[in-house]
C-alpha positions in Angstrom: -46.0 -2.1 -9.9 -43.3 -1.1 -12.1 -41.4 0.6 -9.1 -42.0 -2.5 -7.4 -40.1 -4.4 -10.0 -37.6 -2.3 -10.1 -37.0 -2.4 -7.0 -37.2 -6.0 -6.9 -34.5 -6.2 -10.1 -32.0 -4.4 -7.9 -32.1 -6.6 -5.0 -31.6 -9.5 -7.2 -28.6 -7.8 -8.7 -27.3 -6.9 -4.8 -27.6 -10.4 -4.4 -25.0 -11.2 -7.3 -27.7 -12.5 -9.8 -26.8 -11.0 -13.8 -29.5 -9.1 -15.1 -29.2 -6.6 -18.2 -31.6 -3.5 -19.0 -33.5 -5.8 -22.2 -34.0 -8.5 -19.3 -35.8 -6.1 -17.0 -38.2 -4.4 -19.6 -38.8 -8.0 -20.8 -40.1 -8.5 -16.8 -42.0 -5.7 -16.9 -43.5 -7.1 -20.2 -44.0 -10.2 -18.9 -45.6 -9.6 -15.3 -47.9 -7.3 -17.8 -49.1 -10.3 -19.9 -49.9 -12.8 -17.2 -51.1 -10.5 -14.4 -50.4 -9.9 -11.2 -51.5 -12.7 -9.3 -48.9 -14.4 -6.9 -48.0 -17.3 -8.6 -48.1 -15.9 -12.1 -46.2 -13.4 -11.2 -43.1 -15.2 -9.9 -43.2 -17.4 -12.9 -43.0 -15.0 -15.4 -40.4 -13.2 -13.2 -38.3 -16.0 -13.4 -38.2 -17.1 -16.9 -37.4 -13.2 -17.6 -34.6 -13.1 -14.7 -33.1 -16.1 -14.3 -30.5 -17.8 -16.5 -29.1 -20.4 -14.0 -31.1 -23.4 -12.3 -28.6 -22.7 -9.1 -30.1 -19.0 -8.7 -33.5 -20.1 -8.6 -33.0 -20.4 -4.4 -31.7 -17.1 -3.9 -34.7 -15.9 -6.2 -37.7 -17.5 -4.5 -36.2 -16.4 -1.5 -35.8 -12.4 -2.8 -38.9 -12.9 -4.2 -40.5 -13.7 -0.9 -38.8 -11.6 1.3 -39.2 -8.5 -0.8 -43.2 -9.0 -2.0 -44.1 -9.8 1.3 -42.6 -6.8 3.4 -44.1 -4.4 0.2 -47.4 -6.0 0.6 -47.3 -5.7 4.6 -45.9 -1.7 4.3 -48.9 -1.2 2.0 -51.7 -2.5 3.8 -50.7 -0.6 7.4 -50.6 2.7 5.0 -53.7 2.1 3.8 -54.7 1.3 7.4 -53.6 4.0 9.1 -54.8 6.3 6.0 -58.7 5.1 6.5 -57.8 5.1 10.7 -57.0 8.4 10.0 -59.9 9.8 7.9 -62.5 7.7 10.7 -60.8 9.9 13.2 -60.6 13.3 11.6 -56.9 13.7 12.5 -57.0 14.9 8.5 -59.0 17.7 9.1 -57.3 19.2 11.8 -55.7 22.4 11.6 -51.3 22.7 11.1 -51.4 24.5 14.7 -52.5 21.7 16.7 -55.5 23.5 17.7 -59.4 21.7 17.4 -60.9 21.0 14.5 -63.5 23.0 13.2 -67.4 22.4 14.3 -70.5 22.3 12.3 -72.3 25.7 13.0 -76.0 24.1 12.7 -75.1 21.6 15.5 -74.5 23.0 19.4 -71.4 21.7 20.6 -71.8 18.3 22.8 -71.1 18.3 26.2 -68.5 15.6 26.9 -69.3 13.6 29.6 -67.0 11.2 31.9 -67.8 8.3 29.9 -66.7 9.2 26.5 -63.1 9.9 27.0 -63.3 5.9 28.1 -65.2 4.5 25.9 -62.9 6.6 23.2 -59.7 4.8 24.9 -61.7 1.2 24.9 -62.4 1.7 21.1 -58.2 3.0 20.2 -57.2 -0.3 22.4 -59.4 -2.5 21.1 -57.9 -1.4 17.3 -54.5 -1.3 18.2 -54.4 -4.6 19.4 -56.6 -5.6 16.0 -53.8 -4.0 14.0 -51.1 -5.9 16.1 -52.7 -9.1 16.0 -52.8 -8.7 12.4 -49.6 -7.5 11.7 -48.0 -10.4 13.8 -50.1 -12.4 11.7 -48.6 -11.4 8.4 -45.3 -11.9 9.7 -46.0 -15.3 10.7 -47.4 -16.2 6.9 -44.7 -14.4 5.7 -42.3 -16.4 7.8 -43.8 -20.1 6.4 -43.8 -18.9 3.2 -39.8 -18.4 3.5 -39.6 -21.7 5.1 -41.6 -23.9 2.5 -39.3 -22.2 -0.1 -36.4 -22.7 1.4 -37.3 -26.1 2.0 -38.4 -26.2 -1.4 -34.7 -24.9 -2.7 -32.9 -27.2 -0.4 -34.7 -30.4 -2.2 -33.1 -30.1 -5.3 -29.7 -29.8 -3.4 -30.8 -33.2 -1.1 -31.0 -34.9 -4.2 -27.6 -34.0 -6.4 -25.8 -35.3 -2.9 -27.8 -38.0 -2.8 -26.6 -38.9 -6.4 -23.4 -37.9 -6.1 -23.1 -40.2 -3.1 -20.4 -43.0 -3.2 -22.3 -46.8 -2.5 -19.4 -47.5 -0.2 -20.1 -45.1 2.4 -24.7 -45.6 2.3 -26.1 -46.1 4.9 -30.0 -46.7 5.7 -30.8 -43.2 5.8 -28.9 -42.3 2.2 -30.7 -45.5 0.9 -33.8 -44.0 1.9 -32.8 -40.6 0.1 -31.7 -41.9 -2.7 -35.2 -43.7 -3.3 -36.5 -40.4 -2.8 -34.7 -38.9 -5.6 -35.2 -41.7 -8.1 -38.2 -40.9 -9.4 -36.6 -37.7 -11.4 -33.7 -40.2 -12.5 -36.5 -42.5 -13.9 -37.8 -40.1 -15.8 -34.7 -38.8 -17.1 -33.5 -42.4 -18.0 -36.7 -43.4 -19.6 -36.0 -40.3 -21.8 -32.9 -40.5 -22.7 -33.7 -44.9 -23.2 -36.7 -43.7 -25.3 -35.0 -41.4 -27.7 -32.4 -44.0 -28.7 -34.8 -46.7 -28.8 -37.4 -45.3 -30.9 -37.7 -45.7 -34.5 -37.0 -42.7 -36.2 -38.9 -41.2 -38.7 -36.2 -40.0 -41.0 -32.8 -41.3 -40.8 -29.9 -41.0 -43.6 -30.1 -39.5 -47.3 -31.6 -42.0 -49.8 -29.0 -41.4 -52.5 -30.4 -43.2 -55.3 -34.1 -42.1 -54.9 -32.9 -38.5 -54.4 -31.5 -39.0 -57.8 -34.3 -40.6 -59.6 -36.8 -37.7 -57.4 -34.5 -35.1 -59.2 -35.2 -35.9 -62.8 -38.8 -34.5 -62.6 -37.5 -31.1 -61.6 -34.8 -31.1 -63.8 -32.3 -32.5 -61.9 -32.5 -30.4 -59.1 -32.1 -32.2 -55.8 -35.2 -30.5 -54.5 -37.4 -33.7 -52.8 -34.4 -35.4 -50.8 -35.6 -38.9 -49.7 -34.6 -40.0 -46.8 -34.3 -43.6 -45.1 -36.1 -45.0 -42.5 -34.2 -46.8 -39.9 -35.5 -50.2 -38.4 -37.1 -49.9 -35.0 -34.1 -52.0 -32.3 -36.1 -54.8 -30.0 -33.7 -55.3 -27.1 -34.6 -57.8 -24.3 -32.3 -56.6 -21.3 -31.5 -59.2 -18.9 -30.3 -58.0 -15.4 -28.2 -59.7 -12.9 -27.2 -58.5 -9.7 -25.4 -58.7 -6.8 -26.9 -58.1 -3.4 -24.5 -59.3 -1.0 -22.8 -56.7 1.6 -22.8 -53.0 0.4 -23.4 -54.2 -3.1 -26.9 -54.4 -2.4 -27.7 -51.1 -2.1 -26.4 -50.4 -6.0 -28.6 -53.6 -6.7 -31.9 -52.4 -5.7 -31.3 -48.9 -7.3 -30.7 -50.6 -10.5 -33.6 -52.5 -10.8 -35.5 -49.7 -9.4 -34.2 -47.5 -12.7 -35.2 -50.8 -14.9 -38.5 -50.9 -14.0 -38.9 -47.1 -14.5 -37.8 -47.6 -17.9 -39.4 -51.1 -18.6 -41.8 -49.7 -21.8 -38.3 -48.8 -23.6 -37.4 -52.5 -24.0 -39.2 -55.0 -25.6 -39.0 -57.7 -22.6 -37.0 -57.1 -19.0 -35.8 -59.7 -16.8 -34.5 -59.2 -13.7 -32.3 -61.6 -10.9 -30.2 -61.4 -8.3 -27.8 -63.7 -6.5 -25.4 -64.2 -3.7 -24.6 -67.8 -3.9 -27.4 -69.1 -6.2 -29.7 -67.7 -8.6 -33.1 -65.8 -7.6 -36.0 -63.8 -9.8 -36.1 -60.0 -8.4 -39.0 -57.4 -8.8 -38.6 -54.0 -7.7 -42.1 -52.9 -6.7 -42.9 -49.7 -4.4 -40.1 -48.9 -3.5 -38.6 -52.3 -2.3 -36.7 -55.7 -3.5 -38.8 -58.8 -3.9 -37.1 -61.7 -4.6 -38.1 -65.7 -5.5 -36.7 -67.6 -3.8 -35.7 -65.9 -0.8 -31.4 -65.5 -0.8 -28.9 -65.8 2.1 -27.5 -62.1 2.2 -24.6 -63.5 4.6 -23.8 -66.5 2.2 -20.5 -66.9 0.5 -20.6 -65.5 -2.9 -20.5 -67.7 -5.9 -20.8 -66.3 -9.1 -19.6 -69.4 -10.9 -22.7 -71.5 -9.7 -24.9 -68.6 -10.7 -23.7 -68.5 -14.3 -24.4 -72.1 -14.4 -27.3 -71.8 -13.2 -28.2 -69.1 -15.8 -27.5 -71.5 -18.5 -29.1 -74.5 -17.1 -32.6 -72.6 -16.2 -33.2 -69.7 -18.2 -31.4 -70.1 -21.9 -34.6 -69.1 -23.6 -34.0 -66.0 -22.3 -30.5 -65.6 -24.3 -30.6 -64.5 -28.1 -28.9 -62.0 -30.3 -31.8 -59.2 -28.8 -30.8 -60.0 -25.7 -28.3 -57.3 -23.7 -27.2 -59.2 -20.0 -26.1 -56.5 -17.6 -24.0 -57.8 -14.6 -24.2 -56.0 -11.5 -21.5 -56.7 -8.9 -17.7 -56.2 -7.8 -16.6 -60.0 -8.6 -15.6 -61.3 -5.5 -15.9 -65.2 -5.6 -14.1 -65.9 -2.3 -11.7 -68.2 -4.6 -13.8 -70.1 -5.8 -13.8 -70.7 -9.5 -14.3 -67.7 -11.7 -16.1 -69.7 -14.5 -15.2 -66.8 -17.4 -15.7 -69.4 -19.9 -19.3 -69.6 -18.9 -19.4 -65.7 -19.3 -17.7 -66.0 -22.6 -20.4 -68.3 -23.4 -23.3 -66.7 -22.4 -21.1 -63.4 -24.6 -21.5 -65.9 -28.1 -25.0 -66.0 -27.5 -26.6 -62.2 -26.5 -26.1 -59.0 -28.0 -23.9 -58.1 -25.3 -22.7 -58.6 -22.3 -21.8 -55.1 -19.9 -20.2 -55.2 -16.4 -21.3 -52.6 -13.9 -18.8 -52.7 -10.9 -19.8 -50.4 -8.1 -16.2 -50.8 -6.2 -13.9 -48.0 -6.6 -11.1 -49.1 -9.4 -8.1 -49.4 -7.3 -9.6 -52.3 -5.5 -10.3 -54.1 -9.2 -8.5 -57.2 -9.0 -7.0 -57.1 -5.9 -7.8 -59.9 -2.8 -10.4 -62.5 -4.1 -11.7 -60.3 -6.9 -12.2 -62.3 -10.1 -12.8 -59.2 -12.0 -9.5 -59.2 -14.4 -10.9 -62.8 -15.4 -14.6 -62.0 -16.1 -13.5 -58.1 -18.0 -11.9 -60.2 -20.9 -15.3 -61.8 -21.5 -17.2 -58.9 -21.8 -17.6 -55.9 -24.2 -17.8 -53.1 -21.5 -17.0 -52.9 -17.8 -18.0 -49.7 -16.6 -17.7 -48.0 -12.8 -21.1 -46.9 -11.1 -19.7 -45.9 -8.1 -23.0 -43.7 -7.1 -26.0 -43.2 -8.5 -25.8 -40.7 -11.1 -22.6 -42.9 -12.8 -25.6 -46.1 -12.1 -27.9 -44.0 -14.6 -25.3 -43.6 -17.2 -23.9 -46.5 -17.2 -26.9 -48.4 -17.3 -28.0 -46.5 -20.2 -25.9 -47.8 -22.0 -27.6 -50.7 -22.3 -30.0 -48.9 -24.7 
């Protein structure tokens, strides 16, 4: 097994992975430690081998590929060793002649059957081995595909958030549902850890000071602060009209992966007038049901806000606005977005339009950005997640 490793180290580094002498004895340590079954094995391989998540591909594929055509050499050896010994071709002498016969036995007379059934039995065995060997191959071969399959899944999903929102279609809406689940995760993390109330915060001077005097004076015992857990209540409106709507669903989709980090989350969407979204399995529910091919009017909707839900808006309260303000001329109403700005925490803009088109045509967007304290791009889906965690 150690020649096997090895062997295996020096096709990785033929392939252009880096791997130093202390890395491969660490290997050899470590396929010692957890044993030499498959999947152990290529674990402990890989946290010995591999320094880069991009050359975990090229390793599962090495790994594979080299294992597999060791473990299919070994097993026709071993084969033809015991086919060997069953038919005495070990025995036989270096001159080609017959091998040697038993003195208490007579030799027997061969008849015309033997030679046939002899042939019958090496056919029959060949074709075993074949069948066999063609079998391996074919394992062999769906391993390498479910791996490589496996490798290209990570890769599906960086495009997919890399993405622009302008140029999604059904099928990249369908992909990028597929690789939200790690980005909910990731933002619930990352929401989490600045939402939770630490345990220790900043040096308490003053009882550091009065902690010293029983040692002398010696700032020994530091006390620390505690900081005050933050209650947000995250308010989320968006736009789902034209190719807006794909950015739309993906945000809510992150929000409710994240809900437990905020203390309440609310969530609309509008076109023309105001509706109560839900993001549930996957797809957009929505009360009452919204024109998608109405005329947007973001004025009425932050009217509407006001009139129907000001409960919702305190000083906890952070509004995020999802949309690329175009109003089709109609009124902007910033003032109502400079009201609803006096009455939350704050107020952040998310505009998923690329930023040469800000303020151009109908946009309103130069009216409603002095009214808020961020607007941010989230032209895909990985800028989405950052952006939206700043919210947190």
């Amino acid at each position: 097994m150690r020649e096997a490793i090895l062997g295996f180290i020096a096709r990785l580094r033929a392939a252009g992975v880096r791997i130093s002498v202390a890395e491969s004895i660490d290997a050899a340590h470590a396929v010692a430690a957890a044993g030499l079954t498959r999947t152990r094995m290529r674990e402990a391989l890989a946290a010995t081998l591999i320094k880069e998540e991009a050359d975990r591909p090229l390793f599962d594929r090495e790994f594979d590929s080299y294992f597999c055509a060791r473990g299919r050499r070994e097993k026709e050896t071993r084969r033809g060793q015991s086919w060997q010994g069953m038919t005495g071709q070990q025995g036989q002498p270096s001159d080609g002649g017959a091998p040697p016969r038993s003195p208490s036995k007579p030799p027997r007379r061969a008849t015309g059957s033997q030679p046939a059934a002899q042939d019958k039995d090496e056919g029959r065995t060949a074709a075993h081995q074949t069948q066999q060997s063609a079998d391996a191959e074919a394992e062999g071969a769906a391993h390498l595909r479910e791996h490589e399959r496996a490798g290209a899944a990570p890769a599906r999903s960086r495009d997919a958030e890399n993405k622009p929102f302008s140029a999604y279609t059904e099928l990249d809406y369908e992909r990028a549902l597929q690789a939200l689940e790690p980005l909910k995760r990731r933002f619930r993390v990352r929401a989490g850890r600045r939402m939770r109330m630490a345990r220790r915060g900043r040096i308490d001077i003053r009882r550091t000071i009065r902690a010293s005097l029983q040692r002398g004076g010696a700032l020994i015992d530091l006390r620390m602060r505690r900081h005050r857990p933050r209650h947000i209540d995250l308010l989320l409106l968006a736009d789902i009209s034209g190719s807006v709507r794909y950015a739309s669903s993906l945000m809510l989709g992150l929000a409710a992966g994240a809900g437990e980090c905020f203390r309440t989350v609310h969530s609309f969407v509008y076109v023309d007038r105001l509706a109560q979204a839900g993001f549930e399995h996957g797809y957009l529910n929505m009360s009452p049901i919204l024109d998608l091919y109405a005329r947007s009017d973001f004025g009425r909707v932050l009217a509407q806000l006001i009139a129907s839900r000001r409960p919702l808006l305190n000083r906890a309260t952070v509004v995020v606005v999802l949309g690329d303000g175009r109003n089709n001329r109609r009124p902007a109403r910033a003032d109502l977005l400079r009201q609803i700005r006096r009455l939350c925490r704050a107020v952040i803009w998310l505009n998923p339009e690329e930023p040469q088109g800000w303020g151009t045509g109908d946009s309103a967007i130069p009216s409603y950005a002095r009214e808020v304290d961020e607007l941010l791009p989230c032209r895909n889906l990985r800028e989405l997640e950052k952006a939206l965690a700043r919210a947190a």
